[in-house]
C-alpha positions as CSV (number, residue, x, y, z in Angstrom):
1,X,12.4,-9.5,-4.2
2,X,11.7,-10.7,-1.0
3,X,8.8,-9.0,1.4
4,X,12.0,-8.1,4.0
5,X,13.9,-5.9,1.3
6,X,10.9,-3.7,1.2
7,X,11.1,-0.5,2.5
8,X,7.9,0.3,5.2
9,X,6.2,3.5,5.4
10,X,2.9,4.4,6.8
11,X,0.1,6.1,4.9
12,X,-4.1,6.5,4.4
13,X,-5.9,4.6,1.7
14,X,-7.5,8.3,-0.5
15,X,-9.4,6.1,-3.5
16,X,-10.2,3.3,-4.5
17,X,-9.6,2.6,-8.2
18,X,-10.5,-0.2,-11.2
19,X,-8.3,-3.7,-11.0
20,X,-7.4,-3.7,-7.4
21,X,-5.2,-0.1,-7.1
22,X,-5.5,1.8,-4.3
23,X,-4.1,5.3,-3.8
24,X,-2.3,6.3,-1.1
25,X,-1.0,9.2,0.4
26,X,2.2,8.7,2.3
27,X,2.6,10.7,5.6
28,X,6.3,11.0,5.3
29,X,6.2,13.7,2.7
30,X,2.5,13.8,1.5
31,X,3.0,12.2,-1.9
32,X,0.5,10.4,-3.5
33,X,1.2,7.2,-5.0
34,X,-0.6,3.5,-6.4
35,X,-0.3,0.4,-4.3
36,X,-1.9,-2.7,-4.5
37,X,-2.6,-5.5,-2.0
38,X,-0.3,-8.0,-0.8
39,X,-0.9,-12.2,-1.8
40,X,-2.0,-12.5,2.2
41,X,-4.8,-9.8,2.3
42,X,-6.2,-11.0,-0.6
43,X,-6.1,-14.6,0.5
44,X,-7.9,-14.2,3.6
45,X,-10.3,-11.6,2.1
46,X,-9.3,-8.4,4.0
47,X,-10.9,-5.3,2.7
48,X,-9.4,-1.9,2.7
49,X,-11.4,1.6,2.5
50,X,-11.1,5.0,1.7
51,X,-9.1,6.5,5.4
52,X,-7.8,3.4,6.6
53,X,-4.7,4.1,7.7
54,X,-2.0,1.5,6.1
55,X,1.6,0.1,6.4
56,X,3.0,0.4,2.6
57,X,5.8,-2.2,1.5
58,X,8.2,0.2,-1.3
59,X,10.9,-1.6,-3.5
60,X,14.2,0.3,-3.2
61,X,14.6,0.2,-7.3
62,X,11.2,1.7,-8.0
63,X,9.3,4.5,-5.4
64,X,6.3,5.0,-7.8
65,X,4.5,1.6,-6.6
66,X,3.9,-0.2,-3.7
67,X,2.4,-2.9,-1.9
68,X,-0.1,-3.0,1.1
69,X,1.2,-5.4,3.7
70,X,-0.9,-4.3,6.8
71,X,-4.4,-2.7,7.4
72,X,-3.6,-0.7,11.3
């Protein structure tokens, strides 16, 4: 699937967990769910933390996981 079919919401980076998950709570309806950085961020090395607010890439098929595409 191609990084335009995603669907973008915002949310904020709550943990940090093992193997490069994050877990972030979406602002839209204040679910938690698991993402995990995009091929660009972790080219060029950009780190995330705990309360940085982020722009989450979902896949229409499957809501559960997602993909960080920006750090705002």
């Amino acid at each position: 699937m191609a990084r335009d079919d995603l669907v973008k919401v915002e949310g904020v980076v709550e943990e940090v967990a093992a193997g490069g998950i994050y877990r972030v709570k979406l602002d839209m309806n204040e679910t938690v769910m698991n993402a995990k950085l995009c091929g660009k961020m972790r080219r060029f090395s950009i780190k995330v933390m705990p309360g940085d607010r982020v722009t989450v890439g979902l896949s229409p098929y499957d809501l559960s996981h997602g993909l960080i595409l920006f750090r705002n």
